[in-house]
Backbone as JSON, one array per atom type, in Angstrom:
{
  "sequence": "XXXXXXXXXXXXXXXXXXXXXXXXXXXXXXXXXXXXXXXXXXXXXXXXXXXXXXXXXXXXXXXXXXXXXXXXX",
  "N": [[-47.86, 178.18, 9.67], [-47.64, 177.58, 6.27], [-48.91, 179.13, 3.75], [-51.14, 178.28, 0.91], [-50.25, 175.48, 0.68], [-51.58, 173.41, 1.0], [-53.76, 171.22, -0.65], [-57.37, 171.7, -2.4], [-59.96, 170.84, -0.49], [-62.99, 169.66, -1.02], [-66.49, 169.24, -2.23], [-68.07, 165.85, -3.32], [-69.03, 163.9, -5.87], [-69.77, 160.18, -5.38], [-70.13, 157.56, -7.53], [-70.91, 154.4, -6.87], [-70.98, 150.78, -8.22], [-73.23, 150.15, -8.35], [-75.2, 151.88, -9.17], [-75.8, 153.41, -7.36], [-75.07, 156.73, -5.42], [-73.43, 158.92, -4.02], [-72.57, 161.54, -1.79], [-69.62, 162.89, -0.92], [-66.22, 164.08, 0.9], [-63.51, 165.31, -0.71], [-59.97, 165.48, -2.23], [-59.76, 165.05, -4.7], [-60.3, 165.82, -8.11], [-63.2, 168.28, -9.18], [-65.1, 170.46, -7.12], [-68.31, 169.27, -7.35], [-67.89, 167.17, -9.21], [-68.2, 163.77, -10.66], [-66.89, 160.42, -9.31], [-66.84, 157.67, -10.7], [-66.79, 154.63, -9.68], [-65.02, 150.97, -9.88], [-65.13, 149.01, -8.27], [-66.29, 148.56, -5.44], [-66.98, 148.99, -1.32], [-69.27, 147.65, -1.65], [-69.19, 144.97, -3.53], [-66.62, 144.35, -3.46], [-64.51, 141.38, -2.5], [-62.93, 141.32, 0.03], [-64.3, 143.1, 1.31], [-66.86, 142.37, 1.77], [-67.73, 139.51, 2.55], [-66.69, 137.45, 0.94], [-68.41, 136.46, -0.59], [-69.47, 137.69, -3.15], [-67.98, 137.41, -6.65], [-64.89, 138.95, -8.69], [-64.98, 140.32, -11.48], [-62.93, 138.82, -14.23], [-61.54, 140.43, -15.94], [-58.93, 140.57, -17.89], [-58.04, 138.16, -18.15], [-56.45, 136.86, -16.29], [-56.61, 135.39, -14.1], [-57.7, 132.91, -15.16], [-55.62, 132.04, -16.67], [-53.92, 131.76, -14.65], [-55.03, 129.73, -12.71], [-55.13, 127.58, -15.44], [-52.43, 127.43, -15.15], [-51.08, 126.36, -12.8], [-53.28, 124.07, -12.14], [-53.07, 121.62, -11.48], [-51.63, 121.65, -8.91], [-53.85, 121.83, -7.07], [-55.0, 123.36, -5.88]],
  "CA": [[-48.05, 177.28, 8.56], [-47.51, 178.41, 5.08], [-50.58, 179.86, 2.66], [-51.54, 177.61, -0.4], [-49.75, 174.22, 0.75], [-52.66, 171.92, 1.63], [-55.17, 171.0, -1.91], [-58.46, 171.88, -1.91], [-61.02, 170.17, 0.43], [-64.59, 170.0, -1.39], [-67.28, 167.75, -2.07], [-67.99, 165.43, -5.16], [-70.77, 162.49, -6.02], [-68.92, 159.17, -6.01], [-71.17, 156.88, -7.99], [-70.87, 153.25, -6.52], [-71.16, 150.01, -9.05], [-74.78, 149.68, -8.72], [-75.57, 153.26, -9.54], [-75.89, 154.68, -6.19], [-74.19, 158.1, -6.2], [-73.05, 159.28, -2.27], [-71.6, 162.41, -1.61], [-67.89, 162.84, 0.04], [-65.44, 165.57, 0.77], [-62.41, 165.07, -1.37], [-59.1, 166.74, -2.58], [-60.18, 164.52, -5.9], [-61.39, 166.36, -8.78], [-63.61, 169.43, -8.48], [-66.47, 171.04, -6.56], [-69.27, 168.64, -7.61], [-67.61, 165.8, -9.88], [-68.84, 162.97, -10.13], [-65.91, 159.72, -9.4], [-67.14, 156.71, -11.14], [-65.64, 153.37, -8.81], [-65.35, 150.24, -10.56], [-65.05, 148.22, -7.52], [-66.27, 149.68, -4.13], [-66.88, 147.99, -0.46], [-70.79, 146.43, -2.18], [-68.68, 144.34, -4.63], [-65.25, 143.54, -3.51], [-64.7, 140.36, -1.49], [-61.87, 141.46, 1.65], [-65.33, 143.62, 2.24], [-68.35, 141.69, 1.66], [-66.58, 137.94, 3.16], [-66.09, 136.89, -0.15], [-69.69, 136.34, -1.29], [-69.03, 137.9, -4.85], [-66.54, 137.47, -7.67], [-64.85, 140.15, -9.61], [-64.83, 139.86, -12.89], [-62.07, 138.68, -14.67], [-61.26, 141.22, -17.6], [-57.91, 140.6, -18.27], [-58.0, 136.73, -18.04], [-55.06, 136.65, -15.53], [-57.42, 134.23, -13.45], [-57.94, 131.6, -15.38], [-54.42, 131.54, -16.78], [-52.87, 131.44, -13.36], [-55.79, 128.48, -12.57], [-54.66, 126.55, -16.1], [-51.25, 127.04, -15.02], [-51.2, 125.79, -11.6], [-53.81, 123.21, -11.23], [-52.3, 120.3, -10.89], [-51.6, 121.48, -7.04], [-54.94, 121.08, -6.0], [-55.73, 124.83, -5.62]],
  "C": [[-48.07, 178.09, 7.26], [-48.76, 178.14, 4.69], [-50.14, 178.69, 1.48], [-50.59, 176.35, -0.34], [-50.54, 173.36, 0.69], [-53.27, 172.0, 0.05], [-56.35, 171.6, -1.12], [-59.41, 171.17, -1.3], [-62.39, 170.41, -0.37], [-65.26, 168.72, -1.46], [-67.75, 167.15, -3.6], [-68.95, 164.1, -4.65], [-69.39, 161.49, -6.33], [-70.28, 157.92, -6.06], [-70.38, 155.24, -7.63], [-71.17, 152.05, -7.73], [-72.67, 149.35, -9.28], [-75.91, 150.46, -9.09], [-75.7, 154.0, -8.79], [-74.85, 155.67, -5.98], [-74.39, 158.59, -4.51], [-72.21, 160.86, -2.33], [-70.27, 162.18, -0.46], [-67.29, 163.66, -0.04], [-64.28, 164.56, 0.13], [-61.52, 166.15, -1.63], [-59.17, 165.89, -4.41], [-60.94, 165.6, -7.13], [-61.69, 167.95, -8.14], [-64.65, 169.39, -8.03], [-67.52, 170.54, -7.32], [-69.04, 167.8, -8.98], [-67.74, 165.03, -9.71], [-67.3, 161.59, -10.15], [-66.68, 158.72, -9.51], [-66.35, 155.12, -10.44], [-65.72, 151.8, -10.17], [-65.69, 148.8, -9.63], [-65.06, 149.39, -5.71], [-66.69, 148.31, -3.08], [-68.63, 146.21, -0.68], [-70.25, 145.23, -3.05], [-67.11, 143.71, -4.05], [-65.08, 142.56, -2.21], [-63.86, 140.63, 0.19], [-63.52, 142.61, 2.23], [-66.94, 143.01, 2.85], [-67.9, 139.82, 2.25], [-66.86, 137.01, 2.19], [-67.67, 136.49, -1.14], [-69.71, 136.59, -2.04], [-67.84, 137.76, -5.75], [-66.8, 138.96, -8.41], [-64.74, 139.43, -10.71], [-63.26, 139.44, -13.37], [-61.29, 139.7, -16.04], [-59.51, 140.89, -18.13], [-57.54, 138.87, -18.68], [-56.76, 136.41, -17.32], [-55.5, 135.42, -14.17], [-56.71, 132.84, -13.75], [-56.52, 131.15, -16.09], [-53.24, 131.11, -15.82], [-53.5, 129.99, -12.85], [-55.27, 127.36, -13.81], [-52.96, 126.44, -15.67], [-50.5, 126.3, -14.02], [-52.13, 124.52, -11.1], [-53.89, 121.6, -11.33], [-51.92, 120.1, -9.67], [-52.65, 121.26, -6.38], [-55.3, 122.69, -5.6], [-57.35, 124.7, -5.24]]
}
């Protein structure tokens, strides 16, 4: 196997959306950075069975909802 192909393997704080902060090995970043999520498995619905909404920031929601609901969505 060739020398200096693979990234580096280390470990880094990935801070979750409710402030909890986990360690993880990553090729992300460096040797004790912290990765800020904006959406992790506590928050997003295909993980949690839909029990929370994301936010809307972009308003691509509610313009796809005024544009469509007349089908009955």
């Amino acid at each position: 196997m060739k020398k200096d192909t693979h990234p580096e393997y280390h470990s880094i704080d990935v801070k979750m959306t409710d402030g909890t902060v986990i360690q993880m090995k990553s090729t992300w970043g460096a040797e004790g950075d912290t990765l800020a999520l904006d959406i992790d498995p506590t928050v997003h619905p295909a993980w949690n069975g839909g029990t929370s909404r994301l936010l809307d920031t972009g308003g691509r929601v509610s313009k796809f909802k005024k544009k469509y609901e007349g089908l009955g969505f």
